[in-house]
C-alpha atoms as an extended CHARMM CRD file, in Angstrom:
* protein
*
       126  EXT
         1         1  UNK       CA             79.2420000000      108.3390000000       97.8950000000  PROA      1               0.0000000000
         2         2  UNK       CA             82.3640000000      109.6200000000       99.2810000000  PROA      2               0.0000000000
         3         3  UNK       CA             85.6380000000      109.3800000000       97.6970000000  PROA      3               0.0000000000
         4         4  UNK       CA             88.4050000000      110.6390000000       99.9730000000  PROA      4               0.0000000000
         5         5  UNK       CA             91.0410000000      112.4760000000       98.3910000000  PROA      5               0.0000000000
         6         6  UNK       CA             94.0580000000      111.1030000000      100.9400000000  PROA      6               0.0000000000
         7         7  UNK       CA             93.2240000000      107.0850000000       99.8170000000  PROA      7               0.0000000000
         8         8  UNK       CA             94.1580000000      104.9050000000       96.9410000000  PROA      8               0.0000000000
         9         9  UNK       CA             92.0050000000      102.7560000000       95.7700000000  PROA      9               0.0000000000
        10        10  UNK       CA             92.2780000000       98.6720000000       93.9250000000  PROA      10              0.0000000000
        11        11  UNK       CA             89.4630000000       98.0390000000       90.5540000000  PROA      11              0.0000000000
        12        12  UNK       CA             88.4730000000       95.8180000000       93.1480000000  PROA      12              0.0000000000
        13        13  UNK       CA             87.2230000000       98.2890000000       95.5080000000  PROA      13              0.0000000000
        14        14  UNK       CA             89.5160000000       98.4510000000       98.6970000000  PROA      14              0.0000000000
        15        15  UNK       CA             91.0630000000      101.6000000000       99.8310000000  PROA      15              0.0000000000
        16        16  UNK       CA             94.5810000000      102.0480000000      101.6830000000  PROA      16              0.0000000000
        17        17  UNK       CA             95.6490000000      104.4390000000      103.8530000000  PROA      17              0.0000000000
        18        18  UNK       CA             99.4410000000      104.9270000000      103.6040000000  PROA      18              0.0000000000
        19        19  UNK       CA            101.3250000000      106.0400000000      106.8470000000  PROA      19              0.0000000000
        20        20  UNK       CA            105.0480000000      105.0870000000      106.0150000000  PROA      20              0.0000000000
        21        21  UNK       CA            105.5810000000      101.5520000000      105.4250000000  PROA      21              0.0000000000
        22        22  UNK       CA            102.3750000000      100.9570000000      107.3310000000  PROA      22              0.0000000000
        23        23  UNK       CA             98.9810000000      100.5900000000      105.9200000000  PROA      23              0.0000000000
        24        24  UNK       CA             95.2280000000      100.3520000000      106.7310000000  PROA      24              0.0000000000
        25        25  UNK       CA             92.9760000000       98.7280000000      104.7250000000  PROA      25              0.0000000000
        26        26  UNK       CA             89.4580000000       98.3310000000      103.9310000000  PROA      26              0.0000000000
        27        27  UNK       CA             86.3600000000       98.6440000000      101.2760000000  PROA      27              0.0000000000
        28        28  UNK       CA             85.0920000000      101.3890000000       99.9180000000  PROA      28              0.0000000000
        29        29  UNK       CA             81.9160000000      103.3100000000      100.3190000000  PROA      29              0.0000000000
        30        30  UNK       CA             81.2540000000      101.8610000000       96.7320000000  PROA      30              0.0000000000
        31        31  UNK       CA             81.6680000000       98.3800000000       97.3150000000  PROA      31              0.0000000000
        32        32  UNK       CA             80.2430000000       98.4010000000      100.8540000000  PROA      32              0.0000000000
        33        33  UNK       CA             76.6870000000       99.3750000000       99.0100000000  PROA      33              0.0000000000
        34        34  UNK       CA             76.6220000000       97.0550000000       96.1430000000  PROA      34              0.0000000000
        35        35  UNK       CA             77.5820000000       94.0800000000       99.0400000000  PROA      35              0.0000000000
        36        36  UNK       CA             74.3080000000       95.0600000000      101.3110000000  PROA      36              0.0000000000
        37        37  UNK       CA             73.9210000000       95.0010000000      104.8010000000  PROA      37              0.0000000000
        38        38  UNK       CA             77.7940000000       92.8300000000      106.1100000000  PROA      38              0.0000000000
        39        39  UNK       CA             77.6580000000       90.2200000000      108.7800000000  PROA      39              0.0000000000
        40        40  UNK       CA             80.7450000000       89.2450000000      109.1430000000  PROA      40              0.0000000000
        41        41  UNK       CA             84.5250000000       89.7950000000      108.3370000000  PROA      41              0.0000000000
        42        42  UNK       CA             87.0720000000       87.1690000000      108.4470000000  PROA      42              0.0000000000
        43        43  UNK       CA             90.5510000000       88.2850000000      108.4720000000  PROA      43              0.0000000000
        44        44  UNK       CA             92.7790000000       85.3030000000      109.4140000000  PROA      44              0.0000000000
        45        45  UNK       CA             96.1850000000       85.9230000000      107.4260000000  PROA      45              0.0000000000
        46        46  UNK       CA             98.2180000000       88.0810000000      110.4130000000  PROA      46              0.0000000000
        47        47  UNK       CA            101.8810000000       87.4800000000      110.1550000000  PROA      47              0.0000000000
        48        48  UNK       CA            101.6060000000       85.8590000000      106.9350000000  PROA      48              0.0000000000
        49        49  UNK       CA            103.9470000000       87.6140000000      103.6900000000  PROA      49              0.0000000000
        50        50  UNK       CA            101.1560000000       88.5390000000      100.6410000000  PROA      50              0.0000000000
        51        51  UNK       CA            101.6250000000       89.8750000000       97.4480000000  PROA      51              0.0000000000
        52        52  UNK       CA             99.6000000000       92.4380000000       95.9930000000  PROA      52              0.0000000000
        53        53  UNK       CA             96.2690000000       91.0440000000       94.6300000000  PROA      53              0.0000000000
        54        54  UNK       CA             96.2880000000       88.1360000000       97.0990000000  PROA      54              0.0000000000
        55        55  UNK       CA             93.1770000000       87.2280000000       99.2010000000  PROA      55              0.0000000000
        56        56  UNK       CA             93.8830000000       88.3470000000      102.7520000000  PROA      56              0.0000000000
        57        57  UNK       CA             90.0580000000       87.5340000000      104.0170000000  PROA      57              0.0000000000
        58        58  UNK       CA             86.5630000000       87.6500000000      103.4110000000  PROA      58              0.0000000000
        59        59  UNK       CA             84.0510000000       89.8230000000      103.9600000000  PROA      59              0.0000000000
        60        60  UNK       CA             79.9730000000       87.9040000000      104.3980000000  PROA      60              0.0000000000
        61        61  UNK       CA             77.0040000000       90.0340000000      103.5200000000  PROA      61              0.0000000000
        62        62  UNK       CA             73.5780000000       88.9080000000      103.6750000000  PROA      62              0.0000000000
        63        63  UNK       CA             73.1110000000       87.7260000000      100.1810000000  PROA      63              0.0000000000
        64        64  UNK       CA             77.0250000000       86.9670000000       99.3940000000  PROA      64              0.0000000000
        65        65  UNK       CA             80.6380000000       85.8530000000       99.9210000000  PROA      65              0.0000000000
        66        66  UNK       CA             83.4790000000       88.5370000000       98.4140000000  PROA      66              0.0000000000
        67        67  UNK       CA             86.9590000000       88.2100000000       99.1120000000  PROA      67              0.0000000000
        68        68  UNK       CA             89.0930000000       90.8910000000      100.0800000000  PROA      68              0.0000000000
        69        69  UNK       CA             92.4220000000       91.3820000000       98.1770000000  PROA      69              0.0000000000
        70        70  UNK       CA             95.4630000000       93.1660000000       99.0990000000  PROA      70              0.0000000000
        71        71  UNK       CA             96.4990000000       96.1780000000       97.5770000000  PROA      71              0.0000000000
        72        72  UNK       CA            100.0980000000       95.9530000000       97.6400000000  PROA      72              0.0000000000
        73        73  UNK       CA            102.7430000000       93.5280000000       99.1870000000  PROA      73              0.0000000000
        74        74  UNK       CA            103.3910000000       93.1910000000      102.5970000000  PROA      74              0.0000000000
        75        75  UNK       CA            102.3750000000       91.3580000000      106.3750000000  PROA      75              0.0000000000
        76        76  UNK       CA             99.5690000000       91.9860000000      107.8030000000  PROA      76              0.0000000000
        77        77  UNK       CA             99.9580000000       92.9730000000      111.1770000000  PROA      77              0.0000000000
        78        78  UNK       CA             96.5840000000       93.6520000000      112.8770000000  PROA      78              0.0000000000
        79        79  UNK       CA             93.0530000000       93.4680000000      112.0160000000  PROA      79              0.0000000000
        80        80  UNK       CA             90.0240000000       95.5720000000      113.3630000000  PROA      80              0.0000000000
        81        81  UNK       CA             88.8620000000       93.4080000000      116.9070000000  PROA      81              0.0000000000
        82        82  UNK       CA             85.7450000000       95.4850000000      116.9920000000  PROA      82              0.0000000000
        83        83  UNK       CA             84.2640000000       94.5410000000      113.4690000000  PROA      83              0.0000000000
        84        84  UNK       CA             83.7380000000       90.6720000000      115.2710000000  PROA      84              0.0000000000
        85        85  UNK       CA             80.7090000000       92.4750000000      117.5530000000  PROA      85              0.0000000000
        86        86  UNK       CA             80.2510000000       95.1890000000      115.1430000000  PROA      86              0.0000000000
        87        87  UNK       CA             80.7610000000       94.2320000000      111.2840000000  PROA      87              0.0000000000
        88        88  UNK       CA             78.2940000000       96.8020000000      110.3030000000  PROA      88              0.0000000000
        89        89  UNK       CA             80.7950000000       99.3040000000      110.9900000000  PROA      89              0.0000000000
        90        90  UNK       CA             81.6500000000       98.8370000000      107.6160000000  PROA      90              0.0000000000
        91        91  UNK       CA             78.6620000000       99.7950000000      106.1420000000  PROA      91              0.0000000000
        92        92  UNK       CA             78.0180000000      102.7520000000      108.4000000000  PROA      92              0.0000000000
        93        93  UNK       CA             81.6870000000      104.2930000000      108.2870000000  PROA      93              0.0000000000
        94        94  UNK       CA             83.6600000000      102.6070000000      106.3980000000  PROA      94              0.0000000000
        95        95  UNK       CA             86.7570000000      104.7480000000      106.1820000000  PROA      95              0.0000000000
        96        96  UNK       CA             86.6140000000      105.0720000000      109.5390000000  PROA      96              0.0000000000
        97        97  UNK       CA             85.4620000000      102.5940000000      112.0550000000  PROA      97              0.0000000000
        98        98  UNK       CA             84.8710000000       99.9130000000      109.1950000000  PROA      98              0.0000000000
        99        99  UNK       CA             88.4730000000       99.7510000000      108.2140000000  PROA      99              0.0000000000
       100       100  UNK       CA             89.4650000000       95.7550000000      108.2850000000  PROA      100             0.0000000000
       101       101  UNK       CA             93.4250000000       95.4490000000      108.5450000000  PROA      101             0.0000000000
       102       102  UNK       CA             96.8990000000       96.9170000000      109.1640000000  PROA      102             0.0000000000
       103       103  UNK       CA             99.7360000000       95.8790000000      107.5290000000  PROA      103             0.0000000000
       104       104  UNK       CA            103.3920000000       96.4570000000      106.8870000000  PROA      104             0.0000000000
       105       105  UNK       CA            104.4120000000       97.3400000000      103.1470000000  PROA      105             0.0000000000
       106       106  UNK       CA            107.0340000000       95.9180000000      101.4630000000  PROA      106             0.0000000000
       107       107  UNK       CA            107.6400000000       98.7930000000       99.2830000000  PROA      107             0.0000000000
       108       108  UNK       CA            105.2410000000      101.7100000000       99.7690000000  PROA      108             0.0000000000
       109       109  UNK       CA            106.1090000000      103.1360000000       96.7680000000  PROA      109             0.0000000000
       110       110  UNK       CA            103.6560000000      100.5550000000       95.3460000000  PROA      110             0.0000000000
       111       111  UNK       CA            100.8580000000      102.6650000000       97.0590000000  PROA      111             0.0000000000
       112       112  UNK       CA            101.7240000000      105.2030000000       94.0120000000  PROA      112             0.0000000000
       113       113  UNK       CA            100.7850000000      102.7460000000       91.4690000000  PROA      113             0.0000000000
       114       114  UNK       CA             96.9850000000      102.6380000000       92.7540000000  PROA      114             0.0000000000
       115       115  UNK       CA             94.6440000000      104.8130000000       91.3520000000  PROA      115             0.0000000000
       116       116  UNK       CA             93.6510000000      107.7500000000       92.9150000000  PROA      116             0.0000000000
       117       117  UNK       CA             90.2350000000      109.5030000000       94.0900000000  PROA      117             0.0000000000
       118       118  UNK       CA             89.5860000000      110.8750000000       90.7540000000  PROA      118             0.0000000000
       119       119  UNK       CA             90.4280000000      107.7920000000       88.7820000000  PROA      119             0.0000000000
       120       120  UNK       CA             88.1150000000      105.2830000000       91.0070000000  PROA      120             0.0000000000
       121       121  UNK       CA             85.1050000000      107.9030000000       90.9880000000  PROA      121             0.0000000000
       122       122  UNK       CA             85.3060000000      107.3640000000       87.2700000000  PROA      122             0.0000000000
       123       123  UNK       CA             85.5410000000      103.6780000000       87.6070000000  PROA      123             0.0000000000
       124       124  UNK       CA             82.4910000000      102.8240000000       89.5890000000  PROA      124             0.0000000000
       125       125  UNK       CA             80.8410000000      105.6870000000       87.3280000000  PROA      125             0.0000000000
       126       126  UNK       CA             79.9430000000      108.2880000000       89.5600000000  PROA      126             0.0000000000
């Protein structure tokens, strides 16, 4: 499982990618396994204000439903077009090609708050 050293990470398994006050977002390698084999992603909260820990979208695997919670405050301000033909980008590279949305921060200094590579390897036990 990979476990890149330049993300943070949520206990709920999505990574960010801080840039200045802009963001990408997505699920890790972790949670990408334990969902299976993903369908679809549904993403329909561009433009709208969410705090951290809010839903933002879904993401449909074969056997299940999760929803996909934001990591810190802020507007999201694009989502990934090519995960609507291609959702199992997320499976396959998921800090790459399977990242799901970008977003504006309200304060990126909340980024600091998440936990880091280190901290997340040791909460999904590896």
């Amino acid at each position: 499982m990979e476990f890149p050293a330049s993300l943070r990470y949520t206990k709920d398994h999505e990574w960010i990618k801080v840039e200045g006050d802009t963001a990408t977002v997505g699920v890790t390698d972790f949670a990408q396994r334990e969902l299976g084999d993903i369908v679809f992603v549904d993403i329909n909260t561009v433009g709208k204000p969410l705090s951290a820990n809010e839903i933002f979208g879904t993401v449909e695997a074969v056997k299940t439903v999760s929803d996909l919670y934001l990591p810190v405050s802020g507007t999201i301000t694009e989502v990934n077009s090519d995960l609507e033909a291609n959702p199992e980008n997320v499976n396959n590279d998921p800090y790459g090609k399977g990242w799901m949305a970008k977003m504006t921060m309200d304060n990126p200094a909340d980024a600091d708050g998440l936990l880091d590579a280190a901290a997340y390897k040791e909460l999904v036990g590896e």
